[in-house]
C-alpha positions in Angstrom: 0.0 0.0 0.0 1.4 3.4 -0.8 0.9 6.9 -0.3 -1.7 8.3 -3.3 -2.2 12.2 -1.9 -0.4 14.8 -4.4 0.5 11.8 -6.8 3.3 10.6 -4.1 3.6 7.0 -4.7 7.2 6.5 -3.2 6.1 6.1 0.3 4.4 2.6 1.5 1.9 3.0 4.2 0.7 1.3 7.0 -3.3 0.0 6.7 -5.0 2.7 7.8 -2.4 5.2 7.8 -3.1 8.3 5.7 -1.1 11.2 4.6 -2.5 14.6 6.1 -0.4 17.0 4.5 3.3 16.8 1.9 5.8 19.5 0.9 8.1 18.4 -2.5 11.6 20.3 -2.7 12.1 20.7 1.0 16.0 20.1 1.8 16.6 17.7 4.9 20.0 19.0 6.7 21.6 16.5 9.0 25.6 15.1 9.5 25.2 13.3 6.3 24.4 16.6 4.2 21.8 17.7 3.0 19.7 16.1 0.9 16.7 17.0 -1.2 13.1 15.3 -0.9 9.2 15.3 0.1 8.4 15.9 3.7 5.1 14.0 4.6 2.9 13.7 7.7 0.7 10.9 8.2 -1.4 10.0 10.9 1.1 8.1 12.5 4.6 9.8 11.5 6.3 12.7 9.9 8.6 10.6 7.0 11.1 12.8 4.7 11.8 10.8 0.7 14.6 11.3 -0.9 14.2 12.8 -4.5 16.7 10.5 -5.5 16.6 6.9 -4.3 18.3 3.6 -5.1 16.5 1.2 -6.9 16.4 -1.5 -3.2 15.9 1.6 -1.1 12.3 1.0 1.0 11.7 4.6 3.0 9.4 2.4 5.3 10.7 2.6 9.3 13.7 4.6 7.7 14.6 5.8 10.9 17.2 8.5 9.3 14.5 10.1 7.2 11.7 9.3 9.7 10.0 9.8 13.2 7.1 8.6 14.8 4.4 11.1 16.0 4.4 9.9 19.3 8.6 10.2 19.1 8.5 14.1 18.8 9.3 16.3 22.1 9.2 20.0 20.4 8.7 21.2 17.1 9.8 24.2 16.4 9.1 27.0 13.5 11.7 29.4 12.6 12.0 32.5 9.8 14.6 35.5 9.2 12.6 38.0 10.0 10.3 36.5 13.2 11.4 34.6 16.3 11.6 30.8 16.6 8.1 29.6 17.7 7.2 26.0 18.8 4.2 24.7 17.3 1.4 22.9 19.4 -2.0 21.6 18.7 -3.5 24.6 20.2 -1.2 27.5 18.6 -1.7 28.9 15.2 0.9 29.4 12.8 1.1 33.2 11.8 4.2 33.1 9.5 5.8 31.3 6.5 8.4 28.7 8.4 11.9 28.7 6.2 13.4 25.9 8.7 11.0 23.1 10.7 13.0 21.6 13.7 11.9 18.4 15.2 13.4 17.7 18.3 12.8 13.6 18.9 12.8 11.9 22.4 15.7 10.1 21.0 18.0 12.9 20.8 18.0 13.1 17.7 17.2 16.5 15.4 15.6 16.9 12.1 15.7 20.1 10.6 13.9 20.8 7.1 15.0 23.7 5.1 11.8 24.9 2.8 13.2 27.0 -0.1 12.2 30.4 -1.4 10.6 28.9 -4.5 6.1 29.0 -4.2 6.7 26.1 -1.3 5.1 29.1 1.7 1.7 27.3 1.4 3.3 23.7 1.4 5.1 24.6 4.5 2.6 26.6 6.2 0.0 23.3 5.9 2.5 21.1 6.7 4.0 22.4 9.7 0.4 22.9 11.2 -0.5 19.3 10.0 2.2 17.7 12.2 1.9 20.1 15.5 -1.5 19.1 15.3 -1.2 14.9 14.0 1.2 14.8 17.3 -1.2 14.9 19.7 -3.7 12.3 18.2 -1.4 9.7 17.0 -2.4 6.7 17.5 0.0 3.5 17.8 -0.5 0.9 15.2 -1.1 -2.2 17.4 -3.8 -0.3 19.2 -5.8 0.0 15.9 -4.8 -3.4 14.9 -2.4 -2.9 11.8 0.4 -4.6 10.6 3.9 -3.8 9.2 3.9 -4.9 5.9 6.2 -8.2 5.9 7.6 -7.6 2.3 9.3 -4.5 2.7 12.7 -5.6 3.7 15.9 -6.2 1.8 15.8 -9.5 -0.8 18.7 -10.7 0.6 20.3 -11.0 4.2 23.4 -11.2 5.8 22.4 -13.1 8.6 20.8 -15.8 7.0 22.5 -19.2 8.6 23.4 -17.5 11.9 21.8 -18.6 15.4 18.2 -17.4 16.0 17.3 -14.8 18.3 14.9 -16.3 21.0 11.9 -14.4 22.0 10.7 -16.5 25.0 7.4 -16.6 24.6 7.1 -20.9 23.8 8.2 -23.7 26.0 10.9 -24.7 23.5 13.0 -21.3 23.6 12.7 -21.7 27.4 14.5 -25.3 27.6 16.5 -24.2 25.2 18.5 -21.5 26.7 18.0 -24.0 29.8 20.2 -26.4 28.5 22.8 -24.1 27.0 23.5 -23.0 30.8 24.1 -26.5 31.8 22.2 -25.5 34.7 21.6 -28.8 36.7 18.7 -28.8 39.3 16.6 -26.8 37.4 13.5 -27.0 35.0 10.9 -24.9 33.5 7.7 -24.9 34.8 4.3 -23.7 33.1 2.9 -22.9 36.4 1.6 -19.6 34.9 0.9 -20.4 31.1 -2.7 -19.1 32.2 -1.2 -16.2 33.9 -3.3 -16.6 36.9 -0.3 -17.1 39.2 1.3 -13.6 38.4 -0.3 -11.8 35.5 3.1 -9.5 35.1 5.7 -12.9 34.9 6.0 -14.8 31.8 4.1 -18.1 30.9 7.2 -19.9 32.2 9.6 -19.8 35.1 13.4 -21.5 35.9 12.4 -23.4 39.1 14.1 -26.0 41.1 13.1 -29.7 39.8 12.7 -30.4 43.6 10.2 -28.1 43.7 6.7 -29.4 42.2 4.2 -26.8 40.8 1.9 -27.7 43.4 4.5 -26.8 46.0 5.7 -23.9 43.8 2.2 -22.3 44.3 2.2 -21.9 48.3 5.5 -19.2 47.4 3.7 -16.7 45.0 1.5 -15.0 47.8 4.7 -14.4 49.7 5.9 -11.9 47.0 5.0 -8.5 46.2 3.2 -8.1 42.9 3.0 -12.6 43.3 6.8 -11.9 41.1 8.4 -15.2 43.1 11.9 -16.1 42.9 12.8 -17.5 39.7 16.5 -18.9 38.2 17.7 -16.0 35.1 21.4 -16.9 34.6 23.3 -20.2 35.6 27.4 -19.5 36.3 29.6 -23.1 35.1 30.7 -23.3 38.6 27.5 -23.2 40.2 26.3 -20.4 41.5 23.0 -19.0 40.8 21.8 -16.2 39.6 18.1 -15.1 40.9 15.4 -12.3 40.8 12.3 -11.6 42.4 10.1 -9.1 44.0 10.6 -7.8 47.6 8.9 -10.1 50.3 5.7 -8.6 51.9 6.1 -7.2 55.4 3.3 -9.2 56.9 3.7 -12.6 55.5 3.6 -15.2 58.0 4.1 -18.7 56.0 3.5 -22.1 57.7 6.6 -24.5 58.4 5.5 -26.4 55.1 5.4 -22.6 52.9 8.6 -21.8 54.6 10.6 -25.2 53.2 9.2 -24.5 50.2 10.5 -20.9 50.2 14.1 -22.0 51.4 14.6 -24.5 48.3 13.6 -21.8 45.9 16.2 -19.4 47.5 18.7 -22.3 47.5 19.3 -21.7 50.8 18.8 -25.3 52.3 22.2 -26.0 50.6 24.4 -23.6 50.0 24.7 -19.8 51.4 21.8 -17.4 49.8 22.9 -13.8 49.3 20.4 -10.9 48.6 21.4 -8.2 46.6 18.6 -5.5 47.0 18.4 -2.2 44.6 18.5 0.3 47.1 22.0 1.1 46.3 21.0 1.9 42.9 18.9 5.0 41.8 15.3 4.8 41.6 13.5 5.6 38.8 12.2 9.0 39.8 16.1 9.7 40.4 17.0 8.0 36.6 14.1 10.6 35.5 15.2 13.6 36.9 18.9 12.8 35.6 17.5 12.4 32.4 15.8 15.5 31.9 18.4 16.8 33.2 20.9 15.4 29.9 18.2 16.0 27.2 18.1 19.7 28.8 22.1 20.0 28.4 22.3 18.8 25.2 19.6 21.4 24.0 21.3 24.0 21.6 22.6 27.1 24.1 21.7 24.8 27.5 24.8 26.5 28.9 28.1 28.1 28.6 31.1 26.6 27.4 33.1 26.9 30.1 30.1 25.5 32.3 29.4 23.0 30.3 31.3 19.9 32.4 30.4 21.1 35.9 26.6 20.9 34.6 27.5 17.6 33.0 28.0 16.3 36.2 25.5 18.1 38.0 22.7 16.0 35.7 24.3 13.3 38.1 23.6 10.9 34.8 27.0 9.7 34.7 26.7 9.4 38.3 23.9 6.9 38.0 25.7 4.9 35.1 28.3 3.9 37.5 26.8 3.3 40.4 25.1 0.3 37.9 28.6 -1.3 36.6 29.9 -1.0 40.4 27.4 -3.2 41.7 27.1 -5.1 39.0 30.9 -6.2 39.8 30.4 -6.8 43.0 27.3 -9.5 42.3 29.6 -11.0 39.1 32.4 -11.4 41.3 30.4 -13.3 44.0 28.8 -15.7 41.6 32.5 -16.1 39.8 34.1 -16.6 42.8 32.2 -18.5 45.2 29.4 -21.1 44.5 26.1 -19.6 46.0 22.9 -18.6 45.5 21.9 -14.5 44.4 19.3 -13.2 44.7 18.5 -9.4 43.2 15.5 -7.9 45.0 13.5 -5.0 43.7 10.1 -4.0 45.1 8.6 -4.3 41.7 10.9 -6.4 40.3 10.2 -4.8 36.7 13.0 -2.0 36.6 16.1 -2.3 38.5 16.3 -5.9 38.3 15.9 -6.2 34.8 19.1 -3.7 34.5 21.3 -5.3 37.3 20.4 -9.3 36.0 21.0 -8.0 32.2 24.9 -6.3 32.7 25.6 -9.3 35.3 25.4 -11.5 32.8 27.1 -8.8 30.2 30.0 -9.1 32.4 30.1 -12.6 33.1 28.6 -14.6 30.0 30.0 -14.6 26.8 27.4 -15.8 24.8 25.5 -12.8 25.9 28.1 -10.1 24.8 27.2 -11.5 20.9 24.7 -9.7 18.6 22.3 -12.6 18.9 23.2 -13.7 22.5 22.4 -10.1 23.6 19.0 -9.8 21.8 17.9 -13.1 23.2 19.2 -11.4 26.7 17.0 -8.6 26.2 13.8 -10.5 25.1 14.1 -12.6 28.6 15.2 -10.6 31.2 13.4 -6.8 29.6 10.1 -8.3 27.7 9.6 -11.7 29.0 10.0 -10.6 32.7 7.5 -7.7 32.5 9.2 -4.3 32.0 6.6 -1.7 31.4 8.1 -0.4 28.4 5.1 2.1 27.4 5.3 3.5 31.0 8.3 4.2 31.3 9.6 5.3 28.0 6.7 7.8 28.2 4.9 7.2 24.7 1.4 6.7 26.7 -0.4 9.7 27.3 -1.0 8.3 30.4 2.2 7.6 31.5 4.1 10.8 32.8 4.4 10.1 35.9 5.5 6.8 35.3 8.1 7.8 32.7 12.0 6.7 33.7 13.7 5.9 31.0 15.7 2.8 32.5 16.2 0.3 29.5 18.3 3.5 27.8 20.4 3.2 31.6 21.0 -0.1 30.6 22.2 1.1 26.7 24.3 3.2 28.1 25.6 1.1 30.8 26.5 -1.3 27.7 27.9 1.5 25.7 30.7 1.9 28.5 31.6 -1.6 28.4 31.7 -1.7 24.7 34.1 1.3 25.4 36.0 -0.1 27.6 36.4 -4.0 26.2 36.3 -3.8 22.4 37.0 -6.8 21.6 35.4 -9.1 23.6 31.4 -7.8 21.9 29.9 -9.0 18.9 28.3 -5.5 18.0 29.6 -2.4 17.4 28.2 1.5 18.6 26.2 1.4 15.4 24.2 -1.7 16.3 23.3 -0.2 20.3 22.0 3.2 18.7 19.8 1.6 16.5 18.5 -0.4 19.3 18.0 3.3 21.4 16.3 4.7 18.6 14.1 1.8 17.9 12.5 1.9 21.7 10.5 4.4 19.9 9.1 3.1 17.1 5.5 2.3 16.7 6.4 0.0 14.5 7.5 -2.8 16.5 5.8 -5.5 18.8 8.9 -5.4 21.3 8.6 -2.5 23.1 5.0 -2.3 23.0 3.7 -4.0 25.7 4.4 -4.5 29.7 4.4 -8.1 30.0 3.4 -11.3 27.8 -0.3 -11.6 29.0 -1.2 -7.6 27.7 0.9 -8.6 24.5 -1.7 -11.6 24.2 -4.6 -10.6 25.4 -7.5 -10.7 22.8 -5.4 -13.0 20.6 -3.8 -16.4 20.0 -1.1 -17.7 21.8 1.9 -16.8 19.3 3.1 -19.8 17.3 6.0 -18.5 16.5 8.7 -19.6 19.0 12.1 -17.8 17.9 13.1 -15.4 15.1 15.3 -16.3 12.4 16.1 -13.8 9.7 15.6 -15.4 6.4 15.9 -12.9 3.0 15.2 -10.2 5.5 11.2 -10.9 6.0 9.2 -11.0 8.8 6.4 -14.1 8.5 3.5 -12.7 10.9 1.2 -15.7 12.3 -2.2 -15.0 11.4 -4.1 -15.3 14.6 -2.9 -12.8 16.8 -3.1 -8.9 16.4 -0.1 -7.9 18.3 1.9 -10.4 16.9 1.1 -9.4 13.1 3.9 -6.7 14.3 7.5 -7.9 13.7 10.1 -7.8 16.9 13.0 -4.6 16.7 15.0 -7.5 15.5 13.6 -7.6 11.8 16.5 -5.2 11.2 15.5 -5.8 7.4 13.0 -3.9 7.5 14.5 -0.1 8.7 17.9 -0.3 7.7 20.4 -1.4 4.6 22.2 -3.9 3.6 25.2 -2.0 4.2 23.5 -0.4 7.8 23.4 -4.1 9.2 26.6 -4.7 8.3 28.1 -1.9 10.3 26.6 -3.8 13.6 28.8 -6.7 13.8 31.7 -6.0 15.6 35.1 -7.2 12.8 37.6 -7.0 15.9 35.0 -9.4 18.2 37.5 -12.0 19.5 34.8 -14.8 21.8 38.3 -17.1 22.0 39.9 -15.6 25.1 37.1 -15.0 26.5 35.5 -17.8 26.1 32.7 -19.2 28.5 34.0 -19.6 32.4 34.9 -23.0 32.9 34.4 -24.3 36.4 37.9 -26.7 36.3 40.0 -23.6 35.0 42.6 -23.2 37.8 42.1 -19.6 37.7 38.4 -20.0 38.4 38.5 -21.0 42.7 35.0 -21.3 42.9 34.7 -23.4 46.2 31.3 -25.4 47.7 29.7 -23.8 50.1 31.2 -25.4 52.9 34.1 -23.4 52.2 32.8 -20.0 53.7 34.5 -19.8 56.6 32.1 -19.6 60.0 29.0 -19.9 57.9 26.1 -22.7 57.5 24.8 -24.2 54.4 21.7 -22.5 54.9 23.4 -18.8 55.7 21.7 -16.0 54.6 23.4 -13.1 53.8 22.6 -9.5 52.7 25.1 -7.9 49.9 25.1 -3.8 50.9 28.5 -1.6 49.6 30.7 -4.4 48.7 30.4 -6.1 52.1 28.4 -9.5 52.8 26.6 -8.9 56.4 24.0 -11.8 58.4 21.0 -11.4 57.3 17.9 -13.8 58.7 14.9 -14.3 56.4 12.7 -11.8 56.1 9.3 -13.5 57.2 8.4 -13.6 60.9 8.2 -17.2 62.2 9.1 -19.1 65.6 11.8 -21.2 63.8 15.0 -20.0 64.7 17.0 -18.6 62.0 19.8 -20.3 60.7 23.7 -19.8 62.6 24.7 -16.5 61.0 28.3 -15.3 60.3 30.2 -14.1 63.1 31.8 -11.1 60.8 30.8 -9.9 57.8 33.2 -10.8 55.0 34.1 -8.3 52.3 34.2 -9.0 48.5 37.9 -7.5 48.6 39.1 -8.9 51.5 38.1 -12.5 51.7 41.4 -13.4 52.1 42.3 -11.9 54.8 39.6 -12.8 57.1 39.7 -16.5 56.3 37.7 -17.1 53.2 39.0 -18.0 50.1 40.5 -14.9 47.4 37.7 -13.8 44.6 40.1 -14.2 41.1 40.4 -11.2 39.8 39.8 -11.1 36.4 38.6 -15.3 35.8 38.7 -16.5 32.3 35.5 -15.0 30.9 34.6 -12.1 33.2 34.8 -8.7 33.0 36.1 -6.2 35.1 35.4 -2.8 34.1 36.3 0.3 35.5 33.9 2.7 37.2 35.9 5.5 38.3 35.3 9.0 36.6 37.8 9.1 33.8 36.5 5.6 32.7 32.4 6.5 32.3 32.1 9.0 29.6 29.1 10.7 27.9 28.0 8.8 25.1 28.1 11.9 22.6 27.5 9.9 19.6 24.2 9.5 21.1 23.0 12.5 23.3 24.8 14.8 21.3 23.8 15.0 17.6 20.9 17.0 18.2 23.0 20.3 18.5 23.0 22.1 15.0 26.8 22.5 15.6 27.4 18.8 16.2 25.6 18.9 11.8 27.2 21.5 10.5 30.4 19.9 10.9 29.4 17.4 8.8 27.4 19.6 5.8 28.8 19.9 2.6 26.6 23.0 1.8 26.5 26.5 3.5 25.7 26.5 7.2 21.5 27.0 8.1 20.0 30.3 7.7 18.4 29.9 10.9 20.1 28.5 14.5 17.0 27.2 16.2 17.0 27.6 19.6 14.3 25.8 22.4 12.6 28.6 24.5 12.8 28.2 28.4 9.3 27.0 28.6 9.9 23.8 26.5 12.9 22.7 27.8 11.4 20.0 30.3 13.7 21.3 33.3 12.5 19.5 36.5 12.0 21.4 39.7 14.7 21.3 41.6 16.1 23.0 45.3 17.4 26.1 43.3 15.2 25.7 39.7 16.3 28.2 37.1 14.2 31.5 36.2 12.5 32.1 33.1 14.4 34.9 31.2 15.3 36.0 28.0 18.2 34.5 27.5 18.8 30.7 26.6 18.3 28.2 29.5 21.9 27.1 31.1 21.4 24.2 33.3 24.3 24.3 36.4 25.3 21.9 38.9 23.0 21.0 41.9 24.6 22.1 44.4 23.1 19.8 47.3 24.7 17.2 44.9 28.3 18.1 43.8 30.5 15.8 41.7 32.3 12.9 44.2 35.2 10.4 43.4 33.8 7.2 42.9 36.4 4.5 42.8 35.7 1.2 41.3 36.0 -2.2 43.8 38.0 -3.7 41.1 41.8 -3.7 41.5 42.9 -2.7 37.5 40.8 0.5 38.9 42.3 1.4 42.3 45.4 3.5 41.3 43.2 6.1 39.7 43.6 8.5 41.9 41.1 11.5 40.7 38.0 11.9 38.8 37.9 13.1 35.0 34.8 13.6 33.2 35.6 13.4 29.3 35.0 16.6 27.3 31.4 15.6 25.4 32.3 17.6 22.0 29.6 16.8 19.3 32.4 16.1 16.7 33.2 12.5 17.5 36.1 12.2 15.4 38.8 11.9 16.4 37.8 10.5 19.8 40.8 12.1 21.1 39.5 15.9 20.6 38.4 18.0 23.6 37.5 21.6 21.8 34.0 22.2 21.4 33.6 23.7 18.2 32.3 27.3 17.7 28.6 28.6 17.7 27.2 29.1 14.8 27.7 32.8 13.7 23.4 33.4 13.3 21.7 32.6 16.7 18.0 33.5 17.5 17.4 33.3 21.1 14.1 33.7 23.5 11.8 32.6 20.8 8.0 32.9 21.5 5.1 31.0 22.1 2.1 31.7 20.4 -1.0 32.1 22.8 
């Protein structure tokens, strides 16, 4: 199906998607050029055609030429001889726009350049048309529609390479189950109804000593009924749980309570909880957030201010406080043979971060292009993260909005950063994956959990997804599964895009997958904790294990505690066996300050100066610049006034920039912070001059009323 209004037939459509309003000649300006086309809004997106295409190029879910409706923050109007004005449903256009800026919740900026040649009445319809399409988008799988399965490339790459598992059949489940070698466990279909706990998927990692009728006296002992559940297996035993925090007033019976120990694993070996209180919340992964899209705003602040407001977003702060505990729970599972378990009151945020870069740092198999997806599907979609919620894209979501799977991106970005070699993918591949959060395009990232993605439909026949000739085969029965997964890469990008995603340098060979008889890996039973029991409990706070009795009230006595509480860096010394420090397989990164570093590829190319390094043409005839009202500034101890002049965010000052110094010993000779210099020119890497304004800058545009 294609577009038909104006004669455009170069643009395929969604069923039910129509084009409002289109604009031929307009010149799209970004860090590949600029590039002449037709800009189009439809009911669902604004999409930008190139006049001049290659004969395989498919504009659909072109997400360099493209955004989704529900994807735009600001749009903004600009002329030479008026101020910059951003458009909303309610505001009326009053002047011919030269330039259209959309500012995208991805970061990213499109600009459109309308020429001096009869387009006024194309851009003045246009522009209105998408200021007032934005606020009654809807989302494709709301209304039923489908992508259209033979828009993708004829040929693919990946044809012949391991499939991508999306978790949502018994088979994909066992699967992965038996690649971990994890003895002890099975998977249970205790919830394929979802009666058990609507948010969990159909099926759980459980002990096989543990029948289902015994596995249903735990669920009521759990907030949100999210039991613990076996996520990640470790070669030399330990385990690697997650589940929701206990409630306060449960009282389980003798026979709920045995029940409970042999899901915790701590009838035979030492159980550790890790809880997330260390990390930030999500209100605090919020505010930091507005904080960095506010920053990276064109004229957000000064130069020479620039780093100390860096650091006063605290974002950087956030990302690694998540890689230092994550290295303290992969160093406990590598080093000693226990049971983890992550607790999260919800179990749907932090929990779904922490498990995922665990298992980042200590798996392999999960660091590949396919091993990471397939991570992603089980421990993000599978387990029940709200993704509409927090990402913001539901109307009724802003309070609920914290971006925390983009954390996680970032968090990955580091440790791509930092190790190379040792991941399948490449930059390229993790900011299409941040851009395609986004999308209404795809089933992924569309739901909160398995039973809303089902509900009203079929269960999905389709167990895994292989790419073959770059197509996506829909099953007929469902709605929501008509939509392809963010994997059906075929379908948004090139030939030559994809290609850019798999890392050439990846090296899997020395770091292979831990093996429990490699001398350097000293993983000891359980018995081997000095002064503790085989049914110790322990609680995991700052890098320091502590006794810690369950958390249920009963008359059993709790188990014989540790006399001292034995640190993750100095086992040693008090009697326990040393932690390796870098085991065949794991990864160590560094957390201190020079070692995290903005991720300017990203957050940075929506500043026009960041583009107009890379134009071939003259610079814009108009620097856009966001007014103080739109820039979503949170409210803060000290917030800043509305003026004139352009918005400069500065440092909190109840929070002002600390050394944080990584657990790991590579990272304990770094003696002081260093923040690197975020300059929107990314090449070299080695550069730390921000390049010069551009020499035409409108500031304090206006609102219409």
């Amino acid at each position: 199906m294609s577009a038909t209004r104006g004669g455009l037939s170069a643009l395929p459509v969604l069923p039910g998607e129509v084009v409002l309003e289109a604009a031929r000649g307009v010149r799209h300006r970004g860090a590949g050029g600029s590039v002449r086309g037709t800009l189009l809004c439809t009911n669902v997106r604004v999409a930008f055609v190139p006049g001049a295409q290659p004969p395989s190029f498919s504009p659909f879910l072109q997400s360099d030429y493209s955004v989704a409706l529900r994807c735009i923050r600001t749009l903004v109007a600009a002329s030479s001889f008026t101020k910059p004005t951003v458009l909303t449903a309610a505001s009326s256009l009053t002047f011919i726009p030269e330039e259209l800026a959309v500012f995208c919740r991805d970061f990213r900026l499109l600009r459109f350049h309308f020429p001096e040649n009869g387009l006024g009445l194309q851009a003045f319809r246009v522009a209105n048309a998408i200021a007032r399409a934005r606020d009654t988008a809807t989302w494709p799988g709301d209304s039923g529609s489908h992508v259209d399965a033979t828009m993708g490339d004829d040929e693919d790459e990946d044809e012949g390479s391991p499939p991508t598992l999306l978790f949502e059949s018994l088979q994909d489940w066992e699967r992965e189950l038996q690649r971990l070698g994890a003895v002890g466990w099975r998977v249970s279909a205790v919830n394929e109804r979802f009666d058990m706990a609507p948010s969990l998927p159909r099926y759980l990692w459980v002990p096989s000593t543990l029948l289902d009728h015994d596995l249903k006296r735990t669920f009521a002992h759990f907030q949100e009924r999210r039991l613990a559940r076996l996520c990640w297996h470790h070669p030399n035993g330990s385990d690697l749980l997650r589940a929701a925090g206990f409630h306060a007033a449960s009282e389980p019976g003798s026979e709920d309570i045995r029940c409970l120990e042999v899901l915790l694993g701590a009838g035979c070996r030492p159980c550790v909880l890790a809880d997330t209180a260390e990390l930030p919340s999500p209100p605090d992964i919020q505010l930091a957030h507005l904080r960095l899209r506010a920053l990276c705003l064109p004229g957000a602040a000064a130069d020479e201010k620039w780093l100390s407001a860096l650091e006063g977003t605290r974002w950087l702060e956030h990302v690694r406080g998540c890689l230092r505990k994550a290295v303290e729970v992969a160093s406990l599972l590598a080093g000693k043979r226990c049971s983890v378990v992550l607790q999260e009151p919800s179990d749907r945020d932090l929990s779904c971060l922490l498990a995922s870069l665990v298992q980042l740092l200590a798996d392999p198999h999960a660091r590949s292009l396919h091993g990471f997806q397939s991570l992603v599907q089980r421990e993000w979609v599978a387990a029940g993260h709200p993704f509409p919620q927090r990402l913001g894209l539901r109307r009724d979501s802003a309070r609920e909005e914290s971006p925390v799977f983009l954390l996680f991106l970032d968090c990955t970005w580091q440790l791509l950063r930092q190790f190379p070699a040792a991941f399948g993918f490449t930059e390229a591949y993790l900011l299409a994956l941040h851009d395609s959060t986004f999308l209404p395009y795809c089933s992924t990232f569309l739901f909160s959990c398995q039973r809303q993605k089902g509900r009203g439909g079929a269960q999905p026949r389709t167990q895994t997804y292989t790419p073959v000739s770059g197509r996506w085969d829909p099953p007929p029965s469902s709605t929501s599964s008509r939509l392809p997964p963010v994997w059906a890469w075929g379908l948004r990008y090139s030939r030559q895009q994809r290609a850019r995603f798999r890392n050439p340098a990846w090296d899997p060979g020395p770091v292979g997958t831990p093996d429990a008889a490699d001398p350097q890996n000293t993983g000891t039973p359980a018995s081997a904790w000095s002064g503790s029991s085989s049914g110790a409990v322990l609680a995991l706070s700052k890098g320091s294990l502590t006794p810690q009795p369950f958390p249920w009230r009963s008359g059993r006595p709790p188990p014989r505690l540790l006399r001292w509480a034995p640190s993750l860096e100095t086992l040693s010394d008090r009697g326990g066996d040393p932690i390796p420090t870098a085991p065949r397989g794991l990864l160590l990164p560094c957390a201190a300050g020079p070692s995290v570093r903005l991720w300017r590829r990203c957050y940075l190319r929506g500043l026009p100066e960041a583009q107009v390094m890379g134009l071939g043409d003259s610079q814009p005839l108009v620097s856009i610049l966001i007014p103080c009202t739109s820039i979503p500034t949170p409210r803060v101890t000290n917030p800043v006034p509305h003026s004139s002049t352009p918005v400069c965010i500065h440092p909190n000052p109840m929070h002002p920039p600390q050394l944080h110094l990584s657990i790991s010993p590579p990272c304990a000779s770094i003696p002081t912070p260093c923040v690197t210099i975020p300059t929107p020119c990314i090449h070299p890497p080695q550069s730390h001059v921000r390049p010069p304004q551009p020499h035409m800058c409108l500031s304090n545009p206006t609102s219409p009323s």
